[in-house]
N, C-alpha and C positions, 0 to 999 in steps of 0.2 A: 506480680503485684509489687508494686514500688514501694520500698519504706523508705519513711522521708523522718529527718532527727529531728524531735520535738527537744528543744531548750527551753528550760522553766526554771525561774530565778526563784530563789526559796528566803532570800535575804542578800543583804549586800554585809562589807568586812564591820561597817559600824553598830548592827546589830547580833551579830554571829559570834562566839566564841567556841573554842574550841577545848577542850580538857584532857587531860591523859594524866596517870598515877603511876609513879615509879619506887625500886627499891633502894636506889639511887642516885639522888637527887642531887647531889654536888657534883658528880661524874657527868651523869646527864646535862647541867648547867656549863661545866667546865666545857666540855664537847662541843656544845651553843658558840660559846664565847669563840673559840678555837675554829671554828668554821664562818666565822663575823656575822652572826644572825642579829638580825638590832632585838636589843632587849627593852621591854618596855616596862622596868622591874627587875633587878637581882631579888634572891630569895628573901622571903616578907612572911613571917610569921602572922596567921589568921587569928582573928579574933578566938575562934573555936581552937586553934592551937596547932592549926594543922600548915607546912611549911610550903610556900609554892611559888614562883617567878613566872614572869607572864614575856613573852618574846610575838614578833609579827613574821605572820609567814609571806612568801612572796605576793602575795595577792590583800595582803593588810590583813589578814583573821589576825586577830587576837587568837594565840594557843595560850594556855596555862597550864601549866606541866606541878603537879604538887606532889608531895610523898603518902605514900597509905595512910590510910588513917587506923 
């Protein structure tokens, strides 16, 4: 039996965001910078009080990287 790859677009980079929480968030950002990742956002304190910078991956997502909460 042949298997053939089915590709299935789930969104494209201008509706997709991506998230992740760290315990170290000025290390993590620092490392960003240090590797030339375009940032679209150094760290921006949230309404809700919670700390987070947003960066594009190579394919345009939006990541947003914030500290625990």
């Amino acid at each position: 039996m042949e298997r053939k790859h089915m590709h299935r677009t789930i969104g494209s980079s201008e509706n997709v965001e991506l998230y992740f929480e760290t315990d170290r968030l000025e290390e993590t950002r620092d490392r960003m910078q240090n590797l030339g990742i375009p940032f679209l956002h150094d760290i921006e304190v949230q309404s809700w009080g919670q700390r987070v910078f947003r960066i594009k991956d190579p394919d345009g997502y939006v990541v947003e990287i914030g500290e625990r909460m």
